[in-house]
PDB file of N, CA, C, O and CB in Angstrom:
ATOM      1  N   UNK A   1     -29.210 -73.576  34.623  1.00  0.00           N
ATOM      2  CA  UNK A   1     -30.596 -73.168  34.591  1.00  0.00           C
ATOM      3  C   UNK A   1     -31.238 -73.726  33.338  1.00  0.00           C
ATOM      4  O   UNK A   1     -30.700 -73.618  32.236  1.00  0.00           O
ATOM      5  CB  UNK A   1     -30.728 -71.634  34.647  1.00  0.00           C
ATOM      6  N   UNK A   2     -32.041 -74.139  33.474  1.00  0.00           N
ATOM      7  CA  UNK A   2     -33.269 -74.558  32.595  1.00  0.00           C
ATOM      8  C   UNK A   2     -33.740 -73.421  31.729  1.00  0.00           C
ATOM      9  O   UNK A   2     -34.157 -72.557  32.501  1.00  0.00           O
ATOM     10  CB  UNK A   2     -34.507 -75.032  33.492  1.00  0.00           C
ATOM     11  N   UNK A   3     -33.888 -72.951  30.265  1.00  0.00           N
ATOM     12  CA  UNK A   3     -34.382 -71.670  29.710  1.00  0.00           C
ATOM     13  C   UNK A   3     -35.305 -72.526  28.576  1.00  0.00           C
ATOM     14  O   UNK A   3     -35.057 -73.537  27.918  1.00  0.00           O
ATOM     15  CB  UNK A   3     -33.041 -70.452  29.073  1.00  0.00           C
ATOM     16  N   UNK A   4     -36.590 -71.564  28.668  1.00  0.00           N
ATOM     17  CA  UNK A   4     -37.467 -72.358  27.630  1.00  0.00           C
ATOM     18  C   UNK A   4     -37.610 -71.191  26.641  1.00  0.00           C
ATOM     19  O   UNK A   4     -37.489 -70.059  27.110  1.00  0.00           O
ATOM     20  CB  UNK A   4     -39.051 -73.021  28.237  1.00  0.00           C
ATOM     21  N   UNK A   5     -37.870 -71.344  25.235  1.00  0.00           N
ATOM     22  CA  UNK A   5     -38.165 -70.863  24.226  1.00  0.00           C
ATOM     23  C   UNK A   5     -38.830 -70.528  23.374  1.00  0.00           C
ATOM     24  O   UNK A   5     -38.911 -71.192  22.341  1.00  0.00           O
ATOM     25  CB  UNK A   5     -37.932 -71.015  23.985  1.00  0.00           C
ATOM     26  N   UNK A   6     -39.668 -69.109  23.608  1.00  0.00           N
ATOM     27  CA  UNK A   6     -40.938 -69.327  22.424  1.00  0.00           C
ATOM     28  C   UNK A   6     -40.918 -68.165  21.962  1.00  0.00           C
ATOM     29  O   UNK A   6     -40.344 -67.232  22.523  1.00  0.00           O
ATOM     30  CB  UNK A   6     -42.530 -69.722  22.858  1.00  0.00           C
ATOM     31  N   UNK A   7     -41.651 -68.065  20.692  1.00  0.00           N
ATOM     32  CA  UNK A   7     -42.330 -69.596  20.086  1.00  0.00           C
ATOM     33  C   UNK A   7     -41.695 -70.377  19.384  1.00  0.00           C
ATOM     34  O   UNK A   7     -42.227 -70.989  18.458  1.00  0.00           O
ATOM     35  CB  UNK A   7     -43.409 -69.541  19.245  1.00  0.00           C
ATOM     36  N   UNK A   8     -40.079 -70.528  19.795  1.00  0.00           N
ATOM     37  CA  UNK A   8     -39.240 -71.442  19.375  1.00  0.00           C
ATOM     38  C   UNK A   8     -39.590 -72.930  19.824  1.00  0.00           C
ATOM     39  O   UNK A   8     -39.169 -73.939  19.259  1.00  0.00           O
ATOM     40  CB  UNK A   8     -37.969 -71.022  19.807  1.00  0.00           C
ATOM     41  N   UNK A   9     -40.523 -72.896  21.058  1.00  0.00           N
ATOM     42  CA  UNK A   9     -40.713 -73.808  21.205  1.00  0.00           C
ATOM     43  C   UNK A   9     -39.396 -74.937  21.798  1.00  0.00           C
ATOM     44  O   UNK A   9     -39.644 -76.138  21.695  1.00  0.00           O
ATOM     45  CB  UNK A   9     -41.315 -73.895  20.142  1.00  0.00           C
ATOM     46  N   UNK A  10     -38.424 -74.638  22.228  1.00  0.00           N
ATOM     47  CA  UNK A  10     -37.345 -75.246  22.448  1.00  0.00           C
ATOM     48  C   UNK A  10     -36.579 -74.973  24.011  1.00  0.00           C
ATOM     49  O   UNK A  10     -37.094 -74.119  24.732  1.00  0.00           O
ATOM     50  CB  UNK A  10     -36.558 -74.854  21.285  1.00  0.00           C
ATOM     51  N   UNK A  11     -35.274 -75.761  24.534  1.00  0.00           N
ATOM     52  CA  UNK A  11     -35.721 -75.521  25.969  1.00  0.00           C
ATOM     53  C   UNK A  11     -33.738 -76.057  26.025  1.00  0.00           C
ATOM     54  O   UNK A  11     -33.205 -77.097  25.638  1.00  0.00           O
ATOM     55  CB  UNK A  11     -37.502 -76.766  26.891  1.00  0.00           C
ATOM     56  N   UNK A  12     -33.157 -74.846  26.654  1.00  0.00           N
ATOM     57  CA  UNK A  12     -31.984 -75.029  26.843  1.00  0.00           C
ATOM     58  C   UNK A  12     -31.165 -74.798  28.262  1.00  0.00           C
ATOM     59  O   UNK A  12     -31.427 -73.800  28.933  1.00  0.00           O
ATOM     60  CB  UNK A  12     -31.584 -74.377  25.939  1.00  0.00           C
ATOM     61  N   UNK A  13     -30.201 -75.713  28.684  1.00  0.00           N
ATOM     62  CA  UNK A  13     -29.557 -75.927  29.968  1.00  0.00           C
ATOM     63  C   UNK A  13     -28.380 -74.553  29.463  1.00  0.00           C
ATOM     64  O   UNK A  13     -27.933 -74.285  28.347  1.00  0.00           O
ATOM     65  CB  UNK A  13     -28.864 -77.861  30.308  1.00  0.00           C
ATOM     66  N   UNK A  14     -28.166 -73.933  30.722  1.00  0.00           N
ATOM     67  CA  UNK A  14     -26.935 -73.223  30.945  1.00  0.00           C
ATOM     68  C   UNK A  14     -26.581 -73.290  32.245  1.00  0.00           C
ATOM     69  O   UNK A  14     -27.381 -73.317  33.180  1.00  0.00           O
ATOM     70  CB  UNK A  14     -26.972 -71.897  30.564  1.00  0.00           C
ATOM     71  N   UNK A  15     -25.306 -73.320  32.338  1.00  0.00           N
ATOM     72  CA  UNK A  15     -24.755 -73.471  33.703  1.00  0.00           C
ATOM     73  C   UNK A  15     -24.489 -72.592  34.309  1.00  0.00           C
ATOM     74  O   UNK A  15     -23.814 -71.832  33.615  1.00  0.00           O
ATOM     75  CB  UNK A  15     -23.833 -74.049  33.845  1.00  0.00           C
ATOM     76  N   UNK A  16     -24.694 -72.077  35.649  1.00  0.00           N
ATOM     77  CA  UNK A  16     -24.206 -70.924  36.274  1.00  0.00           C
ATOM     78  C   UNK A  16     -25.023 -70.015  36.249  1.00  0.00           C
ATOM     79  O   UNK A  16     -25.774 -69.980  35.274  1.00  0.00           O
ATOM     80  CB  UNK A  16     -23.139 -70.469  35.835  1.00  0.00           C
ATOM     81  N   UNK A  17     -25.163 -68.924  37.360  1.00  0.00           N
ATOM     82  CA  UNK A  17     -26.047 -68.035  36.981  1.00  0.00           C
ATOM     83  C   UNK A  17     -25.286 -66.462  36.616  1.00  0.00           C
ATOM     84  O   UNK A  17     -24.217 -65.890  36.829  1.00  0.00           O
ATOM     85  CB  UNK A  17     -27.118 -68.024  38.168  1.00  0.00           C
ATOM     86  N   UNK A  18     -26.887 -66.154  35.780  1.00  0.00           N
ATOM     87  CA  UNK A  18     -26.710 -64.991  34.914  1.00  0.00           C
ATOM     88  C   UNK A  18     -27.564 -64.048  35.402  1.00  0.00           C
ATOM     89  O   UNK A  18     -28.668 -64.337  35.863  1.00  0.00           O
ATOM     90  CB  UNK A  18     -26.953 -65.220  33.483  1.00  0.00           C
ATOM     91  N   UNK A  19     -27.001 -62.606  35.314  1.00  0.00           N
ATOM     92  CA  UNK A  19     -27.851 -61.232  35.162  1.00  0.00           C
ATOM     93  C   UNK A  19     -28.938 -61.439  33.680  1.00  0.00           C
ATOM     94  O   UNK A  19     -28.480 -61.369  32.540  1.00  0.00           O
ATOM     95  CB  UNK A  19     -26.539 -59.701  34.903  1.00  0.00           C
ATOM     96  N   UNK A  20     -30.091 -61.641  33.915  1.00  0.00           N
ATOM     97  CA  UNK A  20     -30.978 -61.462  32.119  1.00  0.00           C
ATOM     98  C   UNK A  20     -30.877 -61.087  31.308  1.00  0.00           C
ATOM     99  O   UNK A  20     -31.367 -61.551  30.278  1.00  0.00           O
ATOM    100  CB  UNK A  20     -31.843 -61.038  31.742  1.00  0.00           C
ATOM    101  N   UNK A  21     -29.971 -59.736  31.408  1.00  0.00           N
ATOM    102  CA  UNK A  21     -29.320 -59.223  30.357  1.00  0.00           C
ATOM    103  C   UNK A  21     -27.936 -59.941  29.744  1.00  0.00           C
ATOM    104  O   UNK A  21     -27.684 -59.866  28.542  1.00  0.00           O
ATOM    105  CB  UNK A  21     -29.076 -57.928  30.778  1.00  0.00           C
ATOM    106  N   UNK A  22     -27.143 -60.581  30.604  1.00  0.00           N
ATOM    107  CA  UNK A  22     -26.079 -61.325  30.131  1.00  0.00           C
ATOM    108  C   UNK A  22     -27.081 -62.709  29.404  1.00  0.00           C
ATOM    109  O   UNK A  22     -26.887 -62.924  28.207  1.00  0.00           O
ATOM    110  CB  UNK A  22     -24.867 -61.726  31.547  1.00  0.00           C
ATOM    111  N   UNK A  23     -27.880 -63.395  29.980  1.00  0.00           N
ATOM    112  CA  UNK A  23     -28.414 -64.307  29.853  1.00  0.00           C
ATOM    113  C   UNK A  23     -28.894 -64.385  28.322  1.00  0.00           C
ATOM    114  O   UNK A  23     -28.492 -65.264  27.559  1.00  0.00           O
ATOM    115  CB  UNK A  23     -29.267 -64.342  30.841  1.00  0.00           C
ATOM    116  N   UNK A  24     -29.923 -63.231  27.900  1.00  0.00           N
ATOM    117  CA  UNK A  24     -29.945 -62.611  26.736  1.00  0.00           C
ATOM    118  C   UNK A  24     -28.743 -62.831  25.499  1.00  0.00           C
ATOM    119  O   UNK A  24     -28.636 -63.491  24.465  1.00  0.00           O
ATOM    120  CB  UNK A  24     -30.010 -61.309  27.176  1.00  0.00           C
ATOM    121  N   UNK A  25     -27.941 -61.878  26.261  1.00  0.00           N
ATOM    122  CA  UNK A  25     -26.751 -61.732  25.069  1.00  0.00           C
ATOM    123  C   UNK A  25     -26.112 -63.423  24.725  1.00  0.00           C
ATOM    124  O   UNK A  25     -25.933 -63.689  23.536  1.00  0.00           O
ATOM    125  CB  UNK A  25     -25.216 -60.529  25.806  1.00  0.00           C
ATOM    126  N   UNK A  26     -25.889 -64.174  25.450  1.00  0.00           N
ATOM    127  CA  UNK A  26     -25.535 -65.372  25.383  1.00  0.00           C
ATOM    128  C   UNK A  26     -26.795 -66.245  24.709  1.00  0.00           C
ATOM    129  O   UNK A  26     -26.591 -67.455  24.607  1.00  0.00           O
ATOM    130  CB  UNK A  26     -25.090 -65.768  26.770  1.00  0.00           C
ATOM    131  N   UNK A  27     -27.748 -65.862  24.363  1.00  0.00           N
ATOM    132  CA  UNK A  27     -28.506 -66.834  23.365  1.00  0.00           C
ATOM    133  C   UNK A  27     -29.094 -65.819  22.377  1.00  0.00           C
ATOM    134  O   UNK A  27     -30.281 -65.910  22.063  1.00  0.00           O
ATOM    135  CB  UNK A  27     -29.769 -67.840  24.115  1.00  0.00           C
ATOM    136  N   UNK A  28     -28.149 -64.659  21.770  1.00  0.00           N
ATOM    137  CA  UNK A  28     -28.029 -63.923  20.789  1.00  0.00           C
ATOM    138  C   UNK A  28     -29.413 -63.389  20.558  1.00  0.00           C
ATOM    139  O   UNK A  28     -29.952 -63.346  19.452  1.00  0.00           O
ATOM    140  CB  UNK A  28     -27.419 -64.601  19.725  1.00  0.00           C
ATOM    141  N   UNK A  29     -30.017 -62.935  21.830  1.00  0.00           N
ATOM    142  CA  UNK A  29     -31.328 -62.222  22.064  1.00  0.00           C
ATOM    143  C   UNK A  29     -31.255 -60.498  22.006  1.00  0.00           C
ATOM    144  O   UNK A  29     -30.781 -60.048  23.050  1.00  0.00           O
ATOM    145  CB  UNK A  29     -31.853 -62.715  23.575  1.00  0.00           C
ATOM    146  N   UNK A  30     -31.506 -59.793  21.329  1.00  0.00           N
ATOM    147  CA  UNK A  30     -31.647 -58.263  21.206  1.00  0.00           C
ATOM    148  C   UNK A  30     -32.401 -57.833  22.710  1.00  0.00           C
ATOM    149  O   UNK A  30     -33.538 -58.264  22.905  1.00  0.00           O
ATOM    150  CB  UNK A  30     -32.692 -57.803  19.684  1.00  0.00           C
ATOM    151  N   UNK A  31     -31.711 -56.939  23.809  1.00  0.00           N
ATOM    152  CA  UNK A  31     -32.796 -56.467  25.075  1.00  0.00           C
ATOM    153  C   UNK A  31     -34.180 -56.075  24.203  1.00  0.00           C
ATOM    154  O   UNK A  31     -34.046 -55.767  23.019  1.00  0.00           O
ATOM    155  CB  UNK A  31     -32.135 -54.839  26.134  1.00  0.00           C
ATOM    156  N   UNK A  32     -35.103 -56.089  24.632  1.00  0.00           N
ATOM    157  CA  UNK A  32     -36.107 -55.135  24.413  1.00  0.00           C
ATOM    158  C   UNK A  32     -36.863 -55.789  23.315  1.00  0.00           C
ATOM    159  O   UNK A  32     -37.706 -55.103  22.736  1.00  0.00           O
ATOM    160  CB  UNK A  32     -35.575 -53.692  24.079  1.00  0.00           C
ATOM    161  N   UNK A  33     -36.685 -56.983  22.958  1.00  0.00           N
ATOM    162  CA  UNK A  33     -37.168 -58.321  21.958  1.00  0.00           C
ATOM    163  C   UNK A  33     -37.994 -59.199  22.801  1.00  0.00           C
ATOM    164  O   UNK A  33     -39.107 -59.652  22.534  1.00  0.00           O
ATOM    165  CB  UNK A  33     -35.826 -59.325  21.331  1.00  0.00           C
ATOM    166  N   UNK A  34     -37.192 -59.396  23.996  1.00  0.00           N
ATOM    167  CA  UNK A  34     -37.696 -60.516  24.524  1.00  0.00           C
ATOM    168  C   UNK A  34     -38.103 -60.165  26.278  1.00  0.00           C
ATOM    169  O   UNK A  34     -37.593 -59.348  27.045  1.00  0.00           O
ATOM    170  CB  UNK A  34     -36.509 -61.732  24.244  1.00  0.00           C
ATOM    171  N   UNK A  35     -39.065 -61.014  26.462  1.00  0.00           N
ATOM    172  CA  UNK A  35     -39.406 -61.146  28.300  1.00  0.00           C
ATOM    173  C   UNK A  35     -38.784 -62.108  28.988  1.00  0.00           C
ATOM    174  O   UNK A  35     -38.703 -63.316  28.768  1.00  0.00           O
ATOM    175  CB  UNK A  35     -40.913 -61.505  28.732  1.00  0.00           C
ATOM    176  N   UNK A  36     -38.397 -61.509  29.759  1.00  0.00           N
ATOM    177  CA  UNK A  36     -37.874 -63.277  30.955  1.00  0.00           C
ATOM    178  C   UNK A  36     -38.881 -62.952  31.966  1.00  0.00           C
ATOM    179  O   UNK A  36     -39.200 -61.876  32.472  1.00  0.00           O
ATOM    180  CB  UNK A  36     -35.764 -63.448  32.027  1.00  0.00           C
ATOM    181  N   UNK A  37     -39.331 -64.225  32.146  1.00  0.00           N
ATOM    182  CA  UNK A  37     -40.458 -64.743  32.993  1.00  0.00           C
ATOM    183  C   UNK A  37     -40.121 -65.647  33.868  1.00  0.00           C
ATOM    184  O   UNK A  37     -39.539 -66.566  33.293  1.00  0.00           O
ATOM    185  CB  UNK A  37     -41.463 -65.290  32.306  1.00  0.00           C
ATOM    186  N   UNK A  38     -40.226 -65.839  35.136  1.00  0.00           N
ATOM    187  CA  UNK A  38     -39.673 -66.615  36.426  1.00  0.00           C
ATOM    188  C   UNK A  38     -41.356 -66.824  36.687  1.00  0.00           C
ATOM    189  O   UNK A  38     -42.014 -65.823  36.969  1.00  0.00           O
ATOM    190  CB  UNK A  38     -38.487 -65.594  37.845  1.00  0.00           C
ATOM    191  N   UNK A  39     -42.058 -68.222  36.577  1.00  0.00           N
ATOM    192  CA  UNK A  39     -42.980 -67.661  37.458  1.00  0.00           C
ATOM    193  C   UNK A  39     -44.059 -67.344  36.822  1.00  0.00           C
ATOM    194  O   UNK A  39     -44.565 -67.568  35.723  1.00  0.00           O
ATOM    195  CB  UNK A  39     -42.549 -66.618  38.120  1.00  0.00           C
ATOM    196  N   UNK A  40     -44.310 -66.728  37.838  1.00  0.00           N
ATOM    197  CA  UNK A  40     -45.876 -65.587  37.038  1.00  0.00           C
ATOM    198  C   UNK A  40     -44.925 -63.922  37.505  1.00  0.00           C
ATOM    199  O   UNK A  40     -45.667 -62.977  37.773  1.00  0.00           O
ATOM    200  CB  UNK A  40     -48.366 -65.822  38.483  1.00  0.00           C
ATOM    201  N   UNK A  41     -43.533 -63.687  37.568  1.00  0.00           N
ATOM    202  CA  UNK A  41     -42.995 -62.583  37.801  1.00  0.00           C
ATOM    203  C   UNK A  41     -42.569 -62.335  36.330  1.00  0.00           C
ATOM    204  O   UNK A  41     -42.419 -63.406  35.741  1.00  0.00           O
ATOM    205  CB  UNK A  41     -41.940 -62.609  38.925  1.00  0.00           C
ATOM    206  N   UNK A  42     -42.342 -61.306  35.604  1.00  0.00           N
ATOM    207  CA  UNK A  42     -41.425 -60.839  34.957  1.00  0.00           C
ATOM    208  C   UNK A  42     -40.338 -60.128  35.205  1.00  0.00           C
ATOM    209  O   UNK A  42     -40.596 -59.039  35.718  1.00  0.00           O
ATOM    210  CB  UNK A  42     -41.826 -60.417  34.372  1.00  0.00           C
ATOM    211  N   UNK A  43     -39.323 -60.325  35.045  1.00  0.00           N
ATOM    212  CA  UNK A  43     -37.611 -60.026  35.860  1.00  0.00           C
ATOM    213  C   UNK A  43     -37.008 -59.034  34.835  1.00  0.00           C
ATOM    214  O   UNK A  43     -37.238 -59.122  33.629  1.00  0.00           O
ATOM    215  CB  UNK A  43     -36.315 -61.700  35.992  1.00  0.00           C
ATOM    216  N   UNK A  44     -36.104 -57.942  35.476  1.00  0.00           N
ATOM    217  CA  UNK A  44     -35.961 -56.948  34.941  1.00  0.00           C
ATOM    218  C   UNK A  44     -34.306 -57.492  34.357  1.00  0.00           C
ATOM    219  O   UNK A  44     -33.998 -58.644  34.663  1.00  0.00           O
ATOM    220  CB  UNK A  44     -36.267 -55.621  35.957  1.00  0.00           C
ATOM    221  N   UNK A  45     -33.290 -56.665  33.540  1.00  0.00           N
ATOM    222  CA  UNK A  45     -32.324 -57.309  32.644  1.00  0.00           C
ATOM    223  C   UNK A  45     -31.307 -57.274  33.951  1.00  0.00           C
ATOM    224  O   UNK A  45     -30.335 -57.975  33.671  1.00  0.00           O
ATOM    225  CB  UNK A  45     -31.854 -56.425  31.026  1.00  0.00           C
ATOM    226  N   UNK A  46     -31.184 -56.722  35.253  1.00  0.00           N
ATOM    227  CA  UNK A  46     -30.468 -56.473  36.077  1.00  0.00           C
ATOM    228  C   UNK A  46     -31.249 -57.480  36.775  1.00  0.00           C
ATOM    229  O   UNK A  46     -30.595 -57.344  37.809  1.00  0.00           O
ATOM    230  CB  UNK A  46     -30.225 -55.122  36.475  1.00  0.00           C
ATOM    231  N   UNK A  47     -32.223 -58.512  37.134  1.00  0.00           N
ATOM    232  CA  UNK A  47     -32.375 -59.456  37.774  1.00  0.00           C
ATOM    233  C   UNK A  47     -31.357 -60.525  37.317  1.00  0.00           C
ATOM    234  O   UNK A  47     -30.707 -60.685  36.284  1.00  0.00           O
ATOM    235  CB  UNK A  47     -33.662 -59.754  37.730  1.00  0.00           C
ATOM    236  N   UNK A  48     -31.496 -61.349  38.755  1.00  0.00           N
ATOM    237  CA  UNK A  48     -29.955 -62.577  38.156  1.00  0.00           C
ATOM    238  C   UNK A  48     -30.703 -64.065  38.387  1.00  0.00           C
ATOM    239  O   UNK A  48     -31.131 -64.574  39.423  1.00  0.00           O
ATOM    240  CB  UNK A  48     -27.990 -62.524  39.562  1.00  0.00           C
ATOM    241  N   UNK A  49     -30.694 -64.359  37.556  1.00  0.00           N
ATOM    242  CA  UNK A  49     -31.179 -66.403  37.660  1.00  0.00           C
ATOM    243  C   UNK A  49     -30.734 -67.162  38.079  1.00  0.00           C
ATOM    244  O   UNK A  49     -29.853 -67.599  37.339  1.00  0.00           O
ATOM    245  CB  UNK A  49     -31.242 -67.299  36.747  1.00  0.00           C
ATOM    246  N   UNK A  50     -30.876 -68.005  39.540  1.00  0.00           N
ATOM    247  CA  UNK A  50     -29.595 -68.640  39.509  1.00  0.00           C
ATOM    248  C   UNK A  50     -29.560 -69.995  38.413  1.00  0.00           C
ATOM    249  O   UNK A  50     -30.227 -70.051  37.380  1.00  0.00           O
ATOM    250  CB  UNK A  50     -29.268 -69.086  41.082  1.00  0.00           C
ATOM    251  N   UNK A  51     -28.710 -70.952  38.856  1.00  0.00           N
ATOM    252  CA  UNK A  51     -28.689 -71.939  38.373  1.00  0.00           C
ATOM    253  C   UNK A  51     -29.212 -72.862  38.398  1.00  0.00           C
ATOM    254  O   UNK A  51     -29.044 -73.695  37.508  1.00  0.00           O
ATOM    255  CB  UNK A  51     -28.119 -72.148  38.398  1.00  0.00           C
ATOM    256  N   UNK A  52     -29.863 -73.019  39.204  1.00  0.00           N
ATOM    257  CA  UNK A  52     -31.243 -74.040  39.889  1.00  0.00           C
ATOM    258  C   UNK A  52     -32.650 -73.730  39.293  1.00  0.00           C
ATOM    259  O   UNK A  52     -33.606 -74.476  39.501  1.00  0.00           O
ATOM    260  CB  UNK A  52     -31.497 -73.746  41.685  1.00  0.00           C
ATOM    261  N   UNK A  53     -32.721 -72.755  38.646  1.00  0.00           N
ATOM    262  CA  UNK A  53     -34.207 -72.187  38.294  1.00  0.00           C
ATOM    263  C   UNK A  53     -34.582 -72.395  36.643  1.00  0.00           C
ATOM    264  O   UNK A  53     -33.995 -72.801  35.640  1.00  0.00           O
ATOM    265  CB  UNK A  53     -34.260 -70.399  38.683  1.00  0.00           C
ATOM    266  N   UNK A  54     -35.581 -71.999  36.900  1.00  0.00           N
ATOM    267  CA  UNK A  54     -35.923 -72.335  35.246  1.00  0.00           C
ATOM    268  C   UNK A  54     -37.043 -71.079  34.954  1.00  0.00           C
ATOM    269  O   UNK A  54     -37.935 -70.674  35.699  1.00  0.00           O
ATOM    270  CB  UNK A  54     -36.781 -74.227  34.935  1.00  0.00           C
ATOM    271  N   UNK A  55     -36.718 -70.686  33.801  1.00  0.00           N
ATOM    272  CA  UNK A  55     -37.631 -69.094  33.013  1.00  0.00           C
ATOM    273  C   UNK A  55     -38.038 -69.557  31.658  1.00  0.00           C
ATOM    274  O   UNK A  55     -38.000 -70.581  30.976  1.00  0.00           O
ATOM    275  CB  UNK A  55     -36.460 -67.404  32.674  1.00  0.00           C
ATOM    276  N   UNK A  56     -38.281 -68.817  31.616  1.00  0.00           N
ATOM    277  CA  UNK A  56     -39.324 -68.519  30.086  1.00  0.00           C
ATOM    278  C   UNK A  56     -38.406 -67.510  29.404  1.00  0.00           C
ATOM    279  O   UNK A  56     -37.702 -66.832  30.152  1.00  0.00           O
ATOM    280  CB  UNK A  56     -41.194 -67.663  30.359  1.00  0.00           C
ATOM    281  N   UNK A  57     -38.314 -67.316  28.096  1.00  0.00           N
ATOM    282  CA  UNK A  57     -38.369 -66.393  27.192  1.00  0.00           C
ATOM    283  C   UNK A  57     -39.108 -66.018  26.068  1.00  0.00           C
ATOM    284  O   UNK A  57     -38.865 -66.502  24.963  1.00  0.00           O
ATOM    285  CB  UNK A  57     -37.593 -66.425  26.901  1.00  0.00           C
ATOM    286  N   UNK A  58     -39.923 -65.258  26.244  1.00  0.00           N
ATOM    287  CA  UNK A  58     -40.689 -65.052  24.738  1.00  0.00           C
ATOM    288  C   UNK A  58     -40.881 -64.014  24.665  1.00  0.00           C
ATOM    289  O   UNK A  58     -41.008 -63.016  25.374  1.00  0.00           O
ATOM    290  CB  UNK A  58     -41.921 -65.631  24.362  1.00  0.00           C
ATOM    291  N   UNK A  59     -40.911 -64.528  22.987  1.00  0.00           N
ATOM    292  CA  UNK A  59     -40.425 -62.717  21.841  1.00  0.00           C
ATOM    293  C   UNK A  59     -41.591 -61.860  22.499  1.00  0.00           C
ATOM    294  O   UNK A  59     -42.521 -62.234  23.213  1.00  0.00           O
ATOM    295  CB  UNK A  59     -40.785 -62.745  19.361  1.00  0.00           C
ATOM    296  N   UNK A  60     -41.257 -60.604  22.041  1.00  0.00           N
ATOM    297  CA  UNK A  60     -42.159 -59.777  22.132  1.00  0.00           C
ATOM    298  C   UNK A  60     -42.485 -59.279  20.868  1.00  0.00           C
ATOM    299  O   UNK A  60     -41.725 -58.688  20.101  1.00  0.00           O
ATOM    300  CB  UNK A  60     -41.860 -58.896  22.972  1.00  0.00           C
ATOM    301  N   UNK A  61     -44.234 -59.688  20.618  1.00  0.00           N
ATOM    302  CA  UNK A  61     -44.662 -59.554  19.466  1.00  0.00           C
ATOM    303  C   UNK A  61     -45.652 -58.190  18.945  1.00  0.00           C
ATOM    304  O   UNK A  61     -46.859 -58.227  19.184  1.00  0.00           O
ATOM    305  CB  UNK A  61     -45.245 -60.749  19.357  1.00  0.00           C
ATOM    306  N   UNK A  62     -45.218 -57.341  18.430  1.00  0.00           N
ATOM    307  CA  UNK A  62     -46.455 -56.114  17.946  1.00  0.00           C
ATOM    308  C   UNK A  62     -47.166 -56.331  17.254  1.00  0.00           C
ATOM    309  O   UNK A  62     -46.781 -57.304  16.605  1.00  0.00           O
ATOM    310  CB  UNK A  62     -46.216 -55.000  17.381  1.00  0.00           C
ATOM    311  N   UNK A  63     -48.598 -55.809  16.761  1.00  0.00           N
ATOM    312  CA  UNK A  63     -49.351 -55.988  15.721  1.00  0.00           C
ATOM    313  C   UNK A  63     -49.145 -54.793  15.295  1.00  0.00           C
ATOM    314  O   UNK A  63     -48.510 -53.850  15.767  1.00  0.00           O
ATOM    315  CB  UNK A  63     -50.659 -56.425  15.864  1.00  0.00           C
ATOM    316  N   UNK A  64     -50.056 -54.995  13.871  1.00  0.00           N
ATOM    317  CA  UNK A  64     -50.388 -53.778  13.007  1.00  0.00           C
ATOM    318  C   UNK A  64     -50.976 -52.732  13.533  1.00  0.00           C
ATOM    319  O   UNK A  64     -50.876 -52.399  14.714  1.00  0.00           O
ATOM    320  CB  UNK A  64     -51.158 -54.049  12.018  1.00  0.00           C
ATOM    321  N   UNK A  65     -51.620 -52.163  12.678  1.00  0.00           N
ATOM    322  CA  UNK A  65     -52.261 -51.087  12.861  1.00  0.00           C
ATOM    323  C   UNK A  65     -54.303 -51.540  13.448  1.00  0.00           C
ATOM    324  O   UNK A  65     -54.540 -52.500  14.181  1.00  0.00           O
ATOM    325  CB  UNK A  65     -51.938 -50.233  11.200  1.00  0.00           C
ATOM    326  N   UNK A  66     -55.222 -50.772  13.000  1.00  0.00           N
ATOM    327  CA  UNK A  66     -56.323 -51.473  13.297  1.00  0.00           C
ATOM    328  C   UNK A  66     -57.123 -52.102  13.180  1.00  0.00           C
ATOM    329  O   UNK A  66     -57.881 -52.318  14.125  1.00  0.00           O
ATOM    330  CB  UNK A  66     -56.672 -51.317  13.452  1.00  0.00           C
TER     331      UNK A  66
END
C-alpha cells in the first residue's frame, strides 16, 4: 500500500495489508494522533487497507485557547 504523510509531507510503500491500527503502530504513530483517510472516507483503527490502496495520514492538530 501506498501511505502518504503529513505534514511530513512524505509517502511510503508497505506491503501487505493492515488493520489501521497495526498500520499505525508500524510507522511509530500514537492511536488518537493521527487520521487515516481512504478517499474522502475516514477509516476507523479496526478498518483494514489492503495492499493495492493508498491513504493519507495526518496528525491531528489542536489549537489554543481563544
Amino acid at each position: 500500500m501506498r501511505v502518504h504523510l503529513h505534514p511530513q509531507r512524505r509517502t511510503v510503500e508497505i506491503a501487505g495489508r493492515r488493520r489501521v491500527a497495526q498500520l499505525l503502530a508500524e510507522l511509530d504513530i500514537l492511536p488518537g494522533t493521527a487520521m487515516v483517510i481512504r478517499g474522502d472516507l475516514l477509516l476507523t483503527d479496526a478498518e483494514v487497507v489492503e495492499d493495492a490502496e493508498e491513504v493519507e495520514v495526518r496528525a491531528v492538530i489542536s489549537g489554543g485557547g481563544p
